[in-house]
LUMTI-120535 format. One record per residue (C-alpha): x, y negated, z. Coordinates in steps of 0.25 Angstrom, whole numbers, padded with zeros to 4 digits, always signed. Example, Ala and Ser with C-alpha at 12.3 -4.5 7.8 and 13.67 -1.06 7.14 Angstrom:
REM LUMTI-120535
+0049+0018+0031;+0055+0004+0029;
REM end
This chain:
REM LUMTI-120535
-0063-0043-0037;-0068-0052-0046;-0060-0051-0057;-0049-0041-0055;-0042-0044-0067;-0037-0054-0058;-0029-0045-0051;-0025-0037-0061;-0016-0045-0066;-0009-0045-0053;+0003-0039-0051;+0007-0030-0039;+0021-0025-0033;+0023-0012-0024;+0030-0014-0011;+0042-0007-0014;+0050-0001-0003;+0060-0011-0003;+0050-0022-0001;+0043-0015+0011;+0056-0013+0018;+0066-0026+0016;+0057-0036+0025;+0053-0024+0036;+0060-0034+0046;+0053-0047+0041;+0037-0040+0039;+0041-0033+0053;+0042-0046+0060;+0030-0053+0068;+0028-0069+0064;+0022-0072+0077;+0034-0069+0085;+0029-0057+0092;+0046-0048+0093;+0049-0038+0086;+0049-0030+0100;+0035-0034+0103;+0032-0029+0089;+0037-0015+0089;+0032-0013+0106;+0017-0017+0099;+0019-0008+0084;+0015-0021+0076;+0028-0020+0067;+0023-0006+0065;+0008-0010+0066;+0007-0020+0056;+0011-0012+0045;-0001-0003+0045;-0012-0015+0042;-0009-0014+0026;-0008-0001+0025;-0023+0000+0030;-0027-0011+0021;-0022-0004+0008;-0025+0010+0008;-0036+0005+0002;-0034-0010+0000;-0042-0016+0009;-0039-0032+0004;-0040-0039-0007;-0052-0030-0013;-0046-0033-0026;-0035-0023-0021;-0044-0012-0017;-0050-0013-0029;-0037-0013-0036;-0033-0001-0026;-0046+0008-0026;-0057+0000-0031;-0055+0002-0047;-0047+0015-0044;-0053+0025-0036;-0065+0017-0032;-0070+0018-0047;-0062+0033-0051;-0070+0040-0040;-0086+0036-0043;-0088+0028-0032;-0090+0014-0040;-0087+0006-0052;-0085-0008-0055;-0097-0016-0063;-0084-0024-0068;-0078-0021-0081;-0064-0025-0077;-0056-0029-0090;-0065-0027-0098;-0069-0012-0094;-0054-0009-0096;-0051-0003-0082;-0048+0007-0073;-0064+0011-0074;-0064+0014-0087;-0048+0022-0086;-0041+0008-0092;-0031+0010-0080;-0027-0005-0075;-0016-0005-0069;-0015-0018-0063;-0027-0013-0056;-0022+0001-0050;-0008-0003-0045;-0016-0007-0031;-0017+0008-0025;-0002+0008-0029;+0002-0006-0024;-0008-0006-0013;-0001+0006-0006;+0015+0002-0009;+0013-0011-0004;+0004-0008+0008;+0005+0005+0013;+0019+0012+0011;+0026+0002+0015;+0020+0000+0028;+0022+0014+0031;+0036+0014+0027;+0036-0001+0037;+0030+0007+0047;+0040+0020+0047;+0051+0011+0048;+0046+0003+0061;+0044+0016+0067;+0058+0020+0065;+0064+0010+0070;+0056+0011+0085;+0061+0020+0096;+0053+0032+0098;+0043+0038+0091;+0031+0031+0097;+0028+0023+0084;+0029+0035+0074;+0015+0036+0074;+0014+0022+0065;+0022+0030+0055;+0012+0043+0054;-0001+0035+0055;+0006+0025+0042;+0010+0036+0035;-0005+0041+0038;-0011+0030+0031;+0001+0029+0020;-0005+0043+0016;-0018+0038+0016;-0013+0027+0006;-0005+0034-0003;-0012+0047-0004;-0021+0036-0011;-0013+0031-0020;-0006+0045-0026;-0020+0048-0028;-0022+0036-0036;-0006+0038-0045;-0002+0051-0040;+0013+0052-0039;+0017+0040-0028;+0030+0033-0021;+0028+0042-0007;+0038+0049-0001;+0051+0042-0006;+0044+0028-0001;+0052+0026+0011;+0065+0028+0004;+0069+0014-0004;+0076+0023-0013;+0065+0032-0019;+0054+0023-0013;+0048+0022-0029;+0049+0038-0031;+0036+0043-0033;+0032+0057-0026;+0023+0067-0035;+0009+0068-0028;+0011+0081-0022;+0021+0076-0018;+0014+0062-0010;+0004+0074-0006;+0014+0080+0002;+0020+0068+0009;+0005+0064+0010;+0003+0078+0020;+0015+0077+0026;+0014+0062+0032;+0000+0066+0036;+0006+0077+0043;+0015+0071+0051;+0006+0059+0054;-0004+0070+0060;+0006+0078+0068;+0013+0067+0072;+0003+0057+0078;-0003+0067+0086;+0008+0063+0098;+0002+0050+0096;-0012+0052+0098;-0019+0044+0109;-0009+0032+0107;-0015+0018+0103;-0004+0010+0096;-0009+0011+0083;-0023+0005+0087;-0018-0009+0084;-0014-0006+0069;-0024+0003+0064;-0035-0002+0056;-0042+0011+0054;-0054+0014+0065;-0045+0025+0069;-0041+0014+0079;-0026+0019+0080;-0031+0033+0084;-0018+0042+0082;-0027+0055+0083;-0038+0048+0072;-0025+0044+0062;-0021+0059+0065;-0036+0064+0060;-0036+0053+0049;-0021+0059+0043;-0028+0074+0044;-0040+0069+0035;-0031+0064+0024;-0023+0076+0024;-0036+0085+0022;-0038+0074+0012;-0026+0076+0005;-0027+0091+0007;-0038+0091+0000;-0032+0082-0013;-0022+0092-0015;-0031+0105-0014;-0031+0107-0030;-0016+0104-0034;-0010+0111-0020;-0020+0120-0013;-0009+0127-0004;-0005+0110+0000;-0020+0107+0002;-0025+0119+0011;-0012+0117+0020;-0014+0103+0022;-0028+0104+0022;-0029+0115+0034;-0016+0107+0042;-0030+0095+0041;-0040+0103+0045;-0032+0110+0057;-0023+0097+0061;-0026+0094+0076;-0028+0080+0070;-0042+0084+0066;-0050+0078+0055;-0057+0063+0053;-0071+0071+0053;-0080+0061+0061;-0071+0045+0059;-0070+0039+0045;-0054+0031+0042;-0058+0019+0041;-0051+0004+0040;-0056-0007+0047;-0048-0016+0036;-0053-0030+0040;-0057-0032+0027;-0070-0031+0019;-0069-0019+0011;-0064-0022-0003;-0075-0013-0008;-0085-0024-0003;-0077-0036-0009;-0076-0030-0022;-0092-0024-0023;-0099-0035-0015;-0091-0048-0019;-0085-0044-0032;-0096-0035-0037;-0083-0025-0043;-0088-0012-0039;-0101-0002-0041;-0107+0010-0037;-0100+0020-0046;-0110+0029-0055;-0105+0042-0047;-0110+0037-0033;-0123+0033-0041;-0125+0047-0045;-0121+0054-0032;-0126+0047-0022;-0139+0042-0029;-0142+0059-0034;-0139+0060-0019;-0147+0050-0013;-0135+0050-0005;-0138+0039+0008;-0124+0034+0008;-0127+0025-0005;-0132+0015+0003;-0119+0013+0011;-0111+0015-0002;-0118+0004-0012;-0129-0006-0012;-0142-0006-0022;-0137-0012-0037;-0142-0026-0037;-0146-0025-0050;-0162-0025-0049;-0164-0017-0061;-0158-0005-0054;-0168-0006-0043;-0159-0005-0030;-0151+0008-0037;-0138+0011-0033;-0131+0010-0047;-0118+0015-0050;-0109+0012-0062;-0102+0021-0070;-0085+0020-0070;-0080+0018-0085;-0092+0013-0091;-0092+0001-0101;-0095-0011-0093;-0096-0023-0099;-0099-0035-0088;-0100-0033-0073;-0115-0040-0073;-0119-0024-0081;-0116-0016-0068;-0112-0025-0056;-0128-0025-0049;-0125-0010-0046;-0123-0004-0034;-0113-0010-0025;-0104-0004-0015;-0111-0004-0001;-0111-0005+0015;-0099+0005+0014;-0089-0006+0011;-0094-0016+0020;-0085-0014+0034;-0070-0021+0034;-0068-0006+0035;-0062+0005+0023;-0061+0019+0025;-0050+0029+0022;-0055+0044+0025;-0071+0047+0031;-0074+0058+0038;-0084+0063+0029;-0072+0067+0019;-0065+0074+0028;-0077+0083+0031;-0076+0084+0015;-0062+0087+0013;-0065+0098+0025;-0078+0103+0016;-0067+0105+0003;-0056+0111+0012;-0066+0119+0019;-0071+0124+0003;-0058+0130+0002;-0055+0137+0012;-0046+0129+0022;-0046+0132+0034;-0051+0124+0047;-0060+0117+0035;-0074+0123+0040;-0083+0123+0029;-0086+0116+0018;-0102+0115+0020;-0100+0108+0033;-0091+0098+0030;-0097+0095+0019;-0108+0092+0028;-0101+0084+0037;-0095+0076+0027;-0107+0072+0020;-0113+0068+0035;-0101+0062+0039;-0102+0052+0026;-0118+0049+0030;-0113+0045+0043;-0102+0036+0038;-0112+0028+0031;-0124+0029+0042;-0130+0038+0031;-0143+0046+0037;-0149+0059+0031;-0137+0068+0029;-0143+0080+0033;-0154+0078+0022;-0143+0073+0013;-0134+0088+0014;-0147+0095+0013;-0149+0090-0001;-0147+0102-0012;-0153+0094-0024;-0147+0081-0025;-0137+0079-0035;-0130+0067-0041;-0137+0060-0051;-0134+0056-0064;-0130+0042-0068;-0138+0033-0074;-0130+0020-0079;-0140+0007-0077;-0136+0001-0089;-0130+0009-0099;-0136+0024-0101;-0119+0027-0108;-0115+0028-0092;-0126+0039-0089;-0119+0051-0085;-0124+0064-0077;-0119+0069-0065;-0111+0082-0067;-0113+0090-0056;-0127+0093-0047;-0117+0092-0035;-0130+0093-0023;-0127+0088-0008;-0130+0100+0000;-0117+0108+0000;-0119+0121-0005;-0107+0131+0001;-0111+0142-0010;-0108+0132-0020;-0094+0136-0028;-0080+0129-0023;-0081+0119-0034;-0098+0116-0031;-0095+0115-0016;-0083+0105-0018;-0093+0096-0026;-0100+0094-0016;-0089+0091-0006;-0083+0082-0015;-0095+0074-0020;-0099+0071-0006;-0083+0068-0003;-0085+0060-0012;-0097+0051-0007;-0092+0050+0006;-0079+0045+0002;-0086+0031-0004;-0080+0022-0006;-0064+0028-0007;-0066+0029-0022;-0050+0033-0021;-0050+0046-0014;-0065+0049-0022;-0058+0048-0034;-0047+0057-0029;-0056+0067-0026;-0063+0066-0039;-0050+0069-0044;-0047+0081-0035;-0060+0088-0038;-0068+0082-0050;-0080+0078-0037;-0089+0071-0038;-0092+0071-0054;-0085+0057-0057;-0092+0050-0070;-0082+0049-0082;-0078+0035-0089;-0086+0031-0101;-0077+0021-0104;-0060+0026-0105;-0051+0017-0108;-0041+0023-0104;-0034+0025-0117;-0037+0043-0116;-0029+0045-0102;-0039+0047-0094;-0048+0056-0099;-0064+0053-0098;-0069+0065-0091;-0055+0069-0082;-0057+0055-0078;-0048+0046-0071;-0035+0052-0062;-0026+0043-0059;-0020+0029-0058;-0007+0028-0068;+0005+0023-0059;+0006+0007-0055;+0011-0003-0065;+0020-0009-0056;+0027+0003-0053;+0028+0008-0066;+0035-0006-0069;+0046-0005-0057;+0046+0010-0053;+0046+0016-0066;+0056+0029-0066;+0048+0033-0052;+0035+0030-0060;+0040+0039-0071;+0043+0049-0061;+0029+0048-0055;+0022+0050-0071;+0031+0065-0070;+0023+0069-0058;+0009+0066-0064;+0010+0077-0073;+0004+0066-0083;+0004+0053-0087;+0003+0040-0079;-0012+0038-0082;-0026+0040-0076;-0028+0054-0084;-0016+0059-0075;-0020+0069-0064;-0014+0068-0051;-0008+0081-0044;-0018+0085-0035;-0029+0081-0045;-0027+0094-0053;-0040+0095-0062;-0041+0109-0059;-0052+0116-0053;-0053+0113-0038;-0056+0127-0033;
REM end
């Protein structure tokens, strides 16, 4: 985005219950004058409804919404990159002057795309005789968890379980609360579906390489309740293990050796942003880790800086540092080949070795051991991103992360905090050992700055830089960094006694100092 102030002004309006509901009929109704018949025999009512729900769990179009939705959120919160740009003046989100016309998107993006189309879909289902269509509802709900397990994690509390009812549709649930419901739809979805493997009439509508494989959605829903599992491990071990083992046990199995991955149609908004608008850089963490690494998958994550006085570097740029004109840092390190595919990815399989390595770590059963998933992880990201040499890579005791060096300013320099090495070390303590897991989780999740940054939150892994620059006015603290997005704007403008209701679940105030409930800023052993 060339200027996103532009769209900053803009406004945006949730797509309330009422509104997804009243023309159901009209949006229901083909133009081409194929009947309604035809239409329930083939599923397209049914069908059609799943296209944006792919496209906005992470926004796929205009990439100015990405940006909105993920770019300057989690993109920038988790170390993954920085923008050269010194949006409004270097009053922004980077620097903790929250925007709110910027952080509405997660928000808007996932009301007006994604749970309504889920609620559309339920209600075609009902209205068909039998049961043959149920699986639509389950494998919707999969994805709407997917979504919205997103966005609590951005705001905390979220409009959940009362959205189907026009009555409470504006209440918001407490986030243990949306975790709950989050386990309990991907339950059903994986018990459920099991009848239904081996069918094909998802195939038409699912953009997702799992090609309408009932069993591969099943093993997909399993990953993201391992996921989850492990999100809530601090604040509810007793929740986490339980869920966690009904993973590692389910029949469904795990997404060990495929990647979830959307083929969206679209050039990744990623590419638009870093290649045409030059909006987004290397961020100083992955500088530090992957160049003390020599980690081989900088090449697929960035390109060389431009700049000639850096010698073909890969140079990162510190979040919350005082830019002053994008012409200071915009010939660093761009974002690479990773982004190049129409393609976006949801889960890898090298997280869910990693999430097996923590569960594994303590104590799960059916987990294995930590070592080995660590191992397979770390081997499954190489082969993702055709990387050789990982043997050699896991082998290495002495590398550590290196500190940063800022090109231009030596006010940006900062050490890294830990001497975190690559060879996994199982007589290492809990809190050494998770280190490692999380740092390398970390890597292989480029470029999902969201779900990075909710780990960063979880665990305090890898050792995110802190601000030099706060505006934020003393609500976020400098070293606590960062925890959450305050509630949207526009509902605090027209849902304001159920807004005021969510502020009581916090346990704090509506700002980005706030903790969420699973992020607990306790010890995590």
């Amino acid at each position: 985005m060339k200027k996103i102030l532009k769209y900053t002004l803009a406004t945006f309006m949730v797509v309330s219950f009422t509104n997804c509901t009243d023309d159901f009929e009209n949006v229901n109704t083909n133009p081409h004058g194929i009947t309604e018949q035809s239409l329930t025999q083939m599923f397209n009512h049914i069908g059609n409804e799943f296209q944006p729900m792919f496209l906005n769990v992470f926004n796929v179009t205009p990439a100015w919404n990405y940006q909105l939705q993920q770019g300057l959120i989690g993109d920038v919160y988790s170390g993954y990159m920085t923008p050269p740009t010194p949006f409004a003046g270097n009053v922004n989100n980077m620097t903790y002057s929250l925007v709110d016309g910027w952080n509405g998107f997660p928000w808007s993006d996932a009301y007006g795309n994604v749970m309504p189309q889920t609620l559309n879909i339920k209600n075609s289902v009902a209205l068909l005789d039998g049961n043959s269509a149920e699986k639509f509802t389950h494998i919707a709900n999969i994805i709407k968890v997917t979504a919205m397990h997103r966005v609590s994690d951005i705001y905390g509390p979220i409009r959940y379980t009362k959205f189907e009812d026009q009555a409470t549709t504006g209440e918001y649930d407490p986030q243990d609360v949306a975790y709950q419901a989050f386990f309990d739809d991907l339950a059903t979805a994986i018990n459920e579906l099991e009848q239904y493997e081996g069918e094909g009439q998802f195939t038409n509508f699912d953009k997702s390489n799992l090609n309408g494989s009932v069993a591969k959605w099943r093993q997909f829903a399993n990953s993201l309740r391992l996921r989850l599992a492990i999100r809530v491990v601090k604040v509810n071990p007793s929740l986490a293990q339980t869920q966690g083992e009904l993973a590692l046990a389910s029949n469904a199995g795990l997404m060990l050796t495929n990647d979830m991955v959307i083929n969206t149609g679209f050039v990744h908004p990623i590419s638009v942003i870093s290649n045409s608008w030059g909006d987004i850089r290397m961020g100083a963490e992955m500088e530090s880790i992957l160049t003390g690494y020599n980690d081989g998958r900088m090449e697929a994550y960035f390109n060389p800086s431009a700049d000639s006085s850096l010698s073909g570097d890969y140079k990162g740029i510190r979040m919350g540092i005082d830019i002053t004109a994008k012409s200071q840092y915009v010939d660093h390190a761009s974002i690479g080949s990773v982004i190049n595919d129409e393609t976006l990815t949801w889960m890898t399989a090298a997280e869910v070795h990693f999430l097996k390595a923590e569960a594994a770590l303590r104590g799960w059963a059916g987990a294995g051991t930590a070592q080995e998933n660590y191992e397979a992880g770390v081997t499954a990201s190489f082969t993702q991103h055709s990387v050789s040499g990982v043997g050699a890579y896991l082998a290495d005791n002495s590398s550590t992360p290196a500190d940063f060096v800022d090109a231009l300013f030596p006010v940006n320099d900062i050490a890294y905090a830990s001497d975190v090495k690559i060879a996994y070390n199982p007589a290492g303590t809990n809190e050494e050992q998770l280190e490692q897991i999380i740092t390398q989780k970390w890597i292989a999740m480029f470029p999902d700055g969201q779900e990075a940054w909710s780990e960063f939150r979880r665990t305090g892994y890898p050792r995110i830089f802190p601000v030099v620059v706060n505006n934020s006015g003393g609500t976020i603290d400098t070293n606590t960094q960062i925890r959450r997005i305050n509630f949207v704007a526009n509902e605090l403008n027209t849902n304001a006694a159920n807004v005021a209701t969510a502020v009581g679940y916090l346990g704090g105030p509506d700002d980005g100092g706030t903790r969420l409930w699973w992020d607990t800023g306790g010890p995590n052993f």
